[in-house]
C-alpha positions in Angstrom: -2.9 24.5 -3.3 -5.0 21.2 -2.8 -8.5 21.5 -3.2 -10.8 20.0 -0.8 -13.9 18.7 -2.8 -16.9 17.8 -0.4 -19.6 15.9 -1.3 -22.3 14.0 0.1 -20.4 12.6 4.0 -19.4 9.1 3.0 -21.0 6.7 5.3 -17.8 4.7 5.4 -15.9 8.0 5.7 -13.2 7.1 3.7 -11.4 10.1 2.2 -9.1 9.7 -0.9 -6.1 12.2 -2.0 -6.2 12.2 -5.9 -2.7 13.8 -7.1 -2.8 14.7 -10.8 -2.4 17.7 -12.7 -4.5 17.0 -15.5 -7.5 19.2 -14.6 -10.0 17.1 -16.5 -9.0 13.3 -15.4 -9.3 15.2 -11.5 -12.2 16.5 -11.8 -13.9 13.5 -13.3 -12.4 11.6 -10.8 -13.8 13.5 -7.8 -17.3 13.3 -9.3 -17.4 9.4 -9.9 -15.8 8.8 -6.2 -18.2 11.7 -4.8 -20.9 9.7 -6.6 -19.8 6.4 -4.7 -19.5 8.0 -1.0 -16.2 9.0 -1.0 -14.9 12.4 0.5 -12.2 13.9 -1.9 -9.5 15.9 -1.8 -7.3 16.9 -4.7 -3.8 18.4 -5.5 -2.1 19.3 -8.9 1.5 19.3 -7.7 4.0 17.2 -5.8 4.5 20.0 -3.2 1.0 20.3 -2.4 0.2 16.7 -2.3 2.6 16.4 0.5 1.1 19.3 2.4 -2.4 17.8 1.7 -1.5 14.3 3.2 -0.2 15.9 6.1 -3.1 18.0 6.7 -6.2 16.2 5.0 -5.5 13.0 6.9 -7.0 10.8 4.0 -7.3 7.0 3.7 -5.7 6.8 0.8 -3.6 8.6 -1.9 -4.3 8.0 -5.1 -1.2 9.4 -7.1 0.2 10.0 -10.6 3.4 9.9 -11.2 3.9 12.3 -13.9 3.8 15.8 -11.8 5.1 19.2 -13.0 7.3 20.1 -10.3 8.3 16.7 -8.3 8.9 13.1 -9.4 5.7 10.8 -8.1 8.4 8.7 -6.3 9.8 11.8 -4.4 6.4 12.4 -3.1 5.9 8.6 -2.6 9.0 8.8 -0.6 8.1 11.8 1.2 5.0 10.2 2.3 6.3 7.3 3.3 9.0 9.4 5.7 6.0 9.7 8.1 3.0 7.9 7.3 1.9 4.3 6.5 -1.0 5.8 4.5 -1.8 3.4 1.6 -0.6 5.0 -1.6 -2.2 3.7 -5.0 -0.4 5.3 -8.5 -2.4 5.8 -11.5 0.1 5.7 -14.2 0.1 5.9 -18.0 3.3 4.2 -17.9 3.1 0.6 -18.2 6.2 -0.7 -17.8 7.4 -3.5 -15.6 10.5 -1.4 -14.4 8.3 1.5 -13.9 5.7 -0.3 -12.0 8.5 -2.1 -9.3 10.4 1.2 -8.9 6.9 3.1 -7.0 6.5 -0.1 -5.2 9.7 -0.4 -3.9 9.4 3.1 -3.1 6.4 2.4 -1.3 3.4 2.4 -2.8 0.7 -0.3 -1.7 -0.7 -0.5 -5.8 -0.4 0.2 -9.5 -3.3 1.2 -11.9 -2.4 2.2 -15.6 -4.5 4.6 -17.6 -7.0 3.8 -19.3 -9.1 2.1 -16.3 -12.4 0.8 -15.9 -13.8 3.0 -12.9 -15.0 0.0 -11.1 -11.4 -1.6 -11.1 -10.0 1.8 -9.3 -12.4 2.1 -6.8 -12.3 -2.0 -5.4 -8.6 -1.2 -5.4 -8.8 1.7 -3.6 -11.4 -0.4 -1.7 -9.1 -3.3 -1.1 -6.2 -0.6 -0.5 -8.2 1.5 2.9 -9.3 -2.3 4.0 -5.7 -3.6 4.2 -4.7 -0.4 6.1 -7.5 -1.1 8.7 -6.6 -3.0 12.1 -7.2 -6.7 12.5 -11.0 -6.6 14.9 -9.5 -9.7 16.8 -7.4 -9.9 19.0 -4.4 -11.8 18.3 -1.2 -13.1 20.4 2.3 -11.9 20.3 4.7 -13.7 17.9 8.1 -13.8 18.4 11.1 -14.7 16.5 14.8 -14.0 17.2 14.5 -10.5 17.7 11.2 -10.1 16.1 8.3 -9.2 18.2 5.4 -9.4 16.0 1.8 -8.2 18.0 -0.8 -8.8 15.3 -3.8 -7.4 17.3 -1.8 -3.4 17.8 -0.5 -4.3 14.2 3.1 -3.1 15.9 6.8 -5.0 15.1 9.3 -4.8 16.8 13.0 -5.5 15.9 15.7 -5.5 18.8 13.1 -3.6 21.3 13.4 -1.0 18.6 9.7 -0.1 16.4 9.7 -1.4 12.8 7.6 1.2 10.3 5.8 -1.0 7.6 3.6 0.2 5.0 -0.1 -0.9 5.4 0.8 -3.7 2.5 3.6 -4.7 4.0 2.1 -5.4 7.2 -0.7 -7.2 5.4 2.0 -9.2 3.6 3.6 -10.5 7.0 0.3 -10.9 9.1 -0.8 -13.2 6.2 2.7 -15.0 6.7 3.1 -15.3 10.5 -0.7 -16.8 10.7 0.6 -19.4 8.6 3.7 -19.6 10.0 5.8 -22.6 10.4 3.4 -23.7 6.8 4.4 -22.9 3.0 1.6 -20.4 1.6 1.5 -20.7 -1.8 1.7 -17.5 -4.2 -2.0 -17.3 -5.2 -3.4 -17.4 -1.6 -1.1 -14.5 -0.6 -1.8 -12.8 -3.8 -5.6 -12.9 -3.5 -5.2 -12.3 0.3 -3.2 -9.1 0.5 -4.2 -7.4 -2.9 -7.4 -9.1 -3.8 -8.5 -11.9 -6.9 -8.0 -10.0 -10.0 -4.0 -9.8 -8.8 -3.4 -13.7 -9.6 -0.3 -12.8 -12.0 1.3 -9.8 -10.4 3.5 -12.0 -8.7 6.8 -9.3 -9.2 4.4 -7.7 -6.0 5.6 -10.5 -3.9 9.3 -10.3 -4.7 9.4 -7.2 -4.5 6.9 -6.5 -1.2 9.0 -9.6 0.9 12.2 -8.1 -0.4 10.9 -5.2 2.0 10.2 -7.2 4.6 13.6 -9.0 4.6 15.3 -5.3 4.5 14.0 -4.1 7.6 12.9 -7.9 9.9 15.9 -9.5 8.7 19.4 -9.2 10.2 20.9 -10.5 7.1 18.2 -10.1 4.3 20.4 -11.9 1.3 20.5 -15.5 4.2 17.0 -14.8 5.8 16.2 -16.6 8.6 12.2 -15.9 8.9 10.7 -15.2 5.5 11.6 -17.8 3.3 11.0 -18.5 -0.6 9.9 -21.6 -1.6 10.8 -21.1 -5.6 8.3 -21.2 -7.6 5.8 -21.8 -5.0 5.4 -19.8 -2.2 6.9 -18.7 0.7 7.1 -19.8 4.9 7.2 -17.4 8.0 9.6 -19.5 10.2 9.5 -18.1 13.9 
């Protein structure tokens, strides 16, 4: 069963899920982000990690991918059936395949083991800041069928709700403020995932790819996110 490790109430209240079942790395983990005002809860297993997201309500789930009785991406997949809660792996596999496979199943970002403590917690940081709502309030975009309202952070497709992951949705509100205006790769990089992300730009083919599957009637011709190769990319409403 998950584990609920309270510490000292964060003053930010930010509560992370960590998922691994190496007993050592977890509880090291829970001390460091105890230490730095987080609220922690922890789970060995794929099953319980989905039971603890559904109950535990955290910010953030920070997730390995090598579990003893479910594949990280089943419970990446599982989470994502219901919530938009950002997910960040922590991986000792480092491959490129490995890397695009959890985000395209979902999760909002990828650390590989070793890491520098500091790292993980500005991108757990930079993961519960994407997921919160825009403080302004912003008018209502639309575009064919889209209906984009970037102060409720809802879209809309054909009158029917679109679910976007809190990245996506950071990805597109970036886009549609510019829109009708080419933003090039490093601005949405260091926008949506933060300055030290300057060369992960698979994240943007694979995070618009998203966006084209489920804004776009026909995501191979798209008619409102658009690549500029080897430059950018354009919201057109």
């Amino acid at each position: 069963m998950s584990e609920r490790q309270d510490g000292r109430a964060p003053a930010s209240g930010n509560h992370v899920l960590v998922v691994d079942d190496d007993a050592g790395l977890t509880r090291a983990l829970a001390i460091n982000l105890r230490a730095h005002g987080w609220q922690v809860t922890t789970a060995a297993t794929g099953a319980d990690a989905l039971s603890a997201a559904a109950t535990a309500h955290p910010d953030v789930v920070l997730l390995d991918l090598g579990l003893p009785d479910l594949a990280g991406l089943d419970v990446i997949t599982g989470v994502r059936g219901w919530s938009r809660v950002p997910i960040v792996v922590l991986s000792a596999r480092q491959l490129g395949d490995d890397k695009v496979a959890a985000l395209d199943a979902g999760a909002d970002d990828y650390v590989t083991k070793p890491f520098a403590m500091n790292e993980l917690l500005a991108r757990l940081r930079a993961a519960v800041r994407r997921a919160q709502p825009a403080e302004d309030a912003e008018p209502v975009v639309e575009a064919g069928d889209l209906r984009i309202d970037l102060a409720r952070r809802v879209v809309s497709r054909a009158g029917q709700d679109v679910r976007l992951t809190p990245t996506e949705w950071a990805l597109l509100e970036v886009l549609v403020r510019h829109r009708g205006r080419l933003v090039g790769r490093q601005q949405l990089l260091h926008e949506v995932w933060g300055p030290a992300y300057s060369s992960e730009t698979n994240y943007l083919r694979v995070y618009t790819a998203q966006l084209r599957r489920k804004l776009e009637a026909d995501p191979a011709h798209p008619r409102h996110i658009l690549t500029h190769p080897g430059a950018g990319y354009r919201f057109e409403a």
